[in-house]
ZANU-911410 format. One record per residue: x, y, z of N, C-alpha, C, O, CB in turn; residue in one letter. Coordinates in steps of 0.1 Angstrom, whole numbers, padded with zeros to 4 digits, always signed. Glycine has a CB too. Layout:
N
XYZXYZXYZXYZXYZA
...
This chain:
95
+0059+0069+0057+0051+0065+0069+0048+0077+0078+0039+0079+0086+0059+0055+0077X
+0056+0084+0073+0056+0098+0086+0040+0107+0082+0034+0114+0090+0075+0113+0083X
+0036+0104+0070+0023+0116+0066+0009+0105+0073-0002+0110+0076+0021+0119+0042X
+0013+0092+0075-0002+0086+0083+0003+0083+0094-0007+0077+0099-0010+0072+0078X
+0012+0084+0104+0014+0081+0113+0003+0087+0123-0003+0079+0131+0026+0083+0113X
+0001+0100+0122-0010+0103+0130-0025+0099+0131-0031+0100+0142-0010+0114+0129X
-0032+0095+0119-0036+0087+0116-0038+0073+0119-0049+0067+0121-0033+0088+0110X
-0023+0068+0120-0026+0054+0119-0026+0053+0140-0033+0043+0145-0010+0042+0106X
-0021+0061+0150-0020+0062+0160-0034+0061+0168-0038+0054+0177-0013+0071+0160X
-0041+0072+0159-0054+0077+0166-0065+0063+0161-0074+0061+0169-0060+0096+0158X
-0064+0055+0150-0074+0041+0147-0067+0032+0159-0074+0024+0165-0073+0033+0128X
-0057+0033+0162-0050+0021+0167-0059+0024+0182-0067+0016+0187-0030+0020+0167X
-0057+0035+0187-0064+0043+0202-0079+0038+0204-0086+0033+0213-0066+0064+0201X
-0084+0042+0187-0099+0040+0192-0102+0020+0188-0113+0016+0185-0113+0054+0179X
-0090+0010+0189-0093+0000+0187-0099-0006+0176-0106-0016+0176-0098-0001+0194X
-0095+0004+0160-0096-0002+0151-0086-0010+0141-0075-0005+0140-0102+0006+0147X
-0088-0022+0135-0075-0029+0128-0075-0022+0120-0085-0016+0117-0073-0043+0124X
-0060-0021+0112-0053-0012+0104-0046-0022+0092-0036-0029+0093-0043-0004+0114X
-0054-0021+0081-0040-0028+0070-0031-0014+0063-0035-0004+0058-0049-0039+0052X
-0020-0019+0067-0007-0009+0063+0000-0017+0055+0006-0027+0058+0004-0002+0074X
-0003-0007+0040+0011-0010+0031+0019-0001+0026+0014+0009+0021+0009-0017+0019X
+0034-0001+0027+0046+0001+0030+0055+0001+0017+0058-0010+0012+0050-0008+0040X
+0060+0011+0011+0072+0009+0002+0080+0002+0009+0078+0005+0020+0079+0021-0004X
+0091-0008+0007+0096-0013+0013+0114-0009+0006+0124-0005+0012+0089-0027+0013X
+0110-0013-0009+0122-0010-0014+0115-0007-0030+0103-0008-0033+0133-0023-0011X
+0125-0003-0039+0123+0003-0051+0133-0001-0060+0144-0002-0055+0122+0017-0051X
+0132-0004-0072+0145-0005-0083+0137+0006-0097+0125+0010-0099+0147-0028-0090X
+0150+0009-0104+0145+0020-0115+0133+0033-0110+0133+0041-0101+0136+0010-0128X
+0125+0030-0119+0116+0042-0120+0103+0038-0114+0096+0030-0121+0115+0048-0135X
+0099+0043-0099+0088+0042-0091+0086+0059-0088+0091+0070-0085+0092+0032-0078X
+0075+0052-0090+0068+0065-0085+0067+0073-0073+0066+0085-0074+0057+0063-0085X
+0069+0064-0059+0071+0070-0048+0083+0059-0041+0086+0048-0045+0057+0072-0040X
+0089+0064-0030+0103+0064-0026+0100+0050-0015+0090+0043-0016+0108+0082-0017X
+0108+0047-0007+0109+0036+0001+0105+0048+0013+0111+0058+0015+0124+0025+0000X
+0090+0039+0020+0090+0045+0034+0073+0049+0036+0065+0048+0045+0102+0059+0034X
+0073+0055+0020+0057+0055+0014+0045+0055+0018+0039+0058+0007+0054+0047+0009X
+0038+0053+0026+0028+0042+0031+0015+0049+0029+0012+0061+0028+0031+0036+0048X
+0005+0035+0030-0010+0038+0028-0015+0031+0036-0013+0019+0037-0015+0035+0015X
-0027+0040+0047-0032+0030+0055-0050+0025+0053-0059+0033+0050-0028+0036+0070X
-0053+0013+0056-0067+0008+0048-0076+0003+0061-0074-0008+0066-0065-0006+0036X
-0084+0011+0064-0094+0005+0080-0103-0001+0074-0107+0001+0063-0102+0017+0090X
-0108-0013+0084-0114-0023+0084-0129-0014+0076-0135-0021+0067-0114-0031+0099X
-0136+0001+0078-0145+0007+0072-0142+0006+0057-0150+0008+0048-0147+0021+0077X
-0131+0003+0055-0128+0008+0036-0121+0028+0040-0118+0036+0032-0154+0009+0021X
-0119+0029+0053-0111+0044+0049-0099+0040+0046-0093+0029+0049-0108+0056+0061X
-0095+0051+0039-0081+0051+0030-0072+0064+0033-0074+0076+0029-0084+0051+0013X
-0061+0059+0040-0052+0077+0035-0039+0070+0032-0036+0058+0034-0049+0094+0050X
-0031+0081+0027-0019+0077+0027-0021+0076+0005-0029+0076-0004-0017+0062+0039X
-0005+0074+0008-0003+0066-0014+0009+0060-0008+0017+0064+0000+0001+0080-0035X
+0009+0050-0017+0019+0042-0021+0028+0040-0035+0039+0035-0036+0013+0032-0019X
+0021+0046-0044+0024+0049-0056+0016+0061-0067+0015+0063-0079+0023+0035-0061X
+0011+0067-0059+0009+0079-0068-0002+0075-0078-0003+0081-0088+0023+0084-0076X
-0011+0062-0075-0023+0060-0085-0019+0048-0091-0028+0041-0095-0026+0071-0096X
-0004+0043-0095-0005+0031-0104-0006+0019-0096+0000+0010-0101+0007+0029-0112X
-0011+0017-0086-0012+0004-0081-0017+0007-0064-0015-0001-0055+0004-0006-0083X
-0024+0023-0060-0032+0022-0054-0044+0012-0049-0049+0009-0038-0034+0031-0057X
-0047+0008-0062-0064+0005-0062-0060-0012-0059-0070-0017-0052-0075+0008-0081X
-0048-0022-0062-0046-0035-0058-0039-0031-0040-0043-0037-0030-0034-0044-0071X
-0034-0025-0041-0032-0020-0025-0042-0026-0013-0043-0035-0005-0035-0004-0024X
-0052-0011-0020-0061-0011-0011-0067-0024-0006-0069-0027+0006-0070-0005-0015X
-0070-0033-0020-0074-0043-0022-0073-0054-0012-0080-0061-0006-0071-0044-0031X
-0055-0052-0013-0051-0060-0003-0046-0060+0011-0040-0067+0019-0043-0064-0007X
-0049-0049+0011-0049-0042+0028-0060-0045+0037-0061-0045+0049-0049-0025+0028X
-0074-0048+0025-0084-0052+0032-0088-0063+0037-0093-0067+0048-0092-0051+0027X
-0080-0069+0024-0081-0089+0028-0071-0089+0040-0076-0095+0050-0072-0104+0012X
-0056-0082+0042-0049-0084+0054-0055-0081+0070-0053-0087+0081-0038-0076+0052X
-0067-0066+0063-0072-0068+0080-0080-0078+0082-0079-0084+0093-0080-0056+0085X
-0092-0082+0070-0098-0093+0068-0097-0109+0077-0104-0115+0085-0095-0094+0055X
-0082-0111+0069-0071-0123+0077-0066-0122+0086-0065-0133+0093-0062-0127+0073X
-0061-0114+0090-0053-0111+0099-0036-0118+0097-0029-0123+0106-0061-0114+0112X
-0035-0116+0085-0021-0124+0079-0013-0112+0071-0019-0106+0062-0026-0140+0067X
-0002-0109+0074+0005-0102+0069+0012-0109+0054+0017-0120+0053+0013-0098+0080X
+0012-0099+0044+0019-0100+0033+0031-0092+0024+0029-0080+0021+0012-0101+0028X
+0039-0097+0021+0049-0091+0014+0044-0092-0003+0041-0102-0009+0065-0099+0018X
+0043-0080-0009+0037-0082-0024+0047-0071-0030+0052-0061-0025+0017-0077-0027X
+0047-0076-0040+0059-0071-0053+0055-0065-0062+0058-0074-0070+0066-0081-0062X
+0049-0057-0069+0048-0052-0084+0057-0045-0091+0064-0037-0085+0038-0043-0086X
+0058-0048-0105+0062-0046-0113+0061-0048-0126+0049-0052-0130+0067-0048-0111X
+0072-0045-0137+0070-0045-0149+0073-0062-0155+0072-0066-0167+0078-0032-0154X
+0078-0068-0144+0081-0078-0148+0073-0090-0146+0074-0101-0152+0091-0079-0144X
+0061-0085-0135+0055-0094-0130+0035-0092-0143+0030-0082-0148+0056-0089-0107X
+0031-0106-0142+0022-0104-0153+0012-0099-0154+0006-0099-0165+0019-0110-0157X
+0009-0092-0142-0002-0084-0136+0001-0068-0139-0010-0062-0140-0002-0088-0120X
+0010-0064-0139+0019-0048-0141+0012-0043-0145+0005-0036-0138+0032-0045-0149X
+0012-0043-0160+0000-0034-0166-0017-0032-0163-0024-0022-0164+0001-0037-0179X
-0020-0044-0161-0032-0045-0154-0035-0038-0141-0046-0032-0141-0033-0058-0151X
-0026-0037-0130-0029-0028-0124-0023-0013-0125-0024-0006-0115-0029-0033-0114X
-0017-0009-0136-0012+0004-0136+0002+0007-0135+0005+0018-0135-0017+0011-0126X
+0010-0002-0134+0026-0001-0132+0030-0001-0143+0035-0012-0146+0033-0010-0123X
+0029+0011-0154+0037+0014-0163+0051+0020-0167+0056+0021-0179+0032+0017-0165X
+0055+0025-0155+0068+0036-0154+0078+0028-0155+0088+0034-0152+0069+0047-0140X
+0080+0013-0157+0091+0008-0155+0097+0006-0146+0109+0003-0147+0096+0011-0159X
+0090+0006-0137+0103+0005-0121+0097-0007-0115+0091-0014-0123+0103+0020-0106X
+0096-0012-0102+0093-0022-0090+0090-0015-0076+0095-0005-0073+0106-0031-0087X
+0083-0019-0070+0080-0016-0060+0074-0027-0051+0070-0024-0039+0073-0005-0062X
């Protein structure tokens, strides 16, 4: 969180909504650590990673619909879930 924080401070100033997603937690082999984060402005800007490319691109996706809605979500990927490979989560871990 700490690499967009400055970032996500200066959209919040100029009154823009912000979808932020957040490693939350990890099991096995993930790509990036708990704490993570990627932030998605209502323009389609992007900074930040959440996983290093394997599940960037459903992120984003859904960072957009959250600013979209204005409804917050908890989302899971993994190797277990049937979507995994489809969006890139091959390394075996959860996130």
């Amino acid at each position: 969180m700490r690499e967009v924080m400055d970032d996500l401070v200066r959209w919040w100033s100029d009154g823009q909504t912000v979808g932020v997603g957040t490693v939350v937690a990890t099991w096995q082999s993930a790509p990036r650590p708990a704490g993570a984060s990627m932030l998605v402005a209502a323009d389609g800007t992007a900074v930040g990673s959440v996983s290093g490319g394997c599940v960037e691109g459903a992120v984003y996706e859904l960072a957009q619909t959250v600013v979209t809605d204005d409804v917050p979500v908890l989302q899971r990927y993994g190797v277990s879930d049937d979507d995994a490979f489809s969006v890139g989560l091959t390394c075996g871990g959860i996130l």
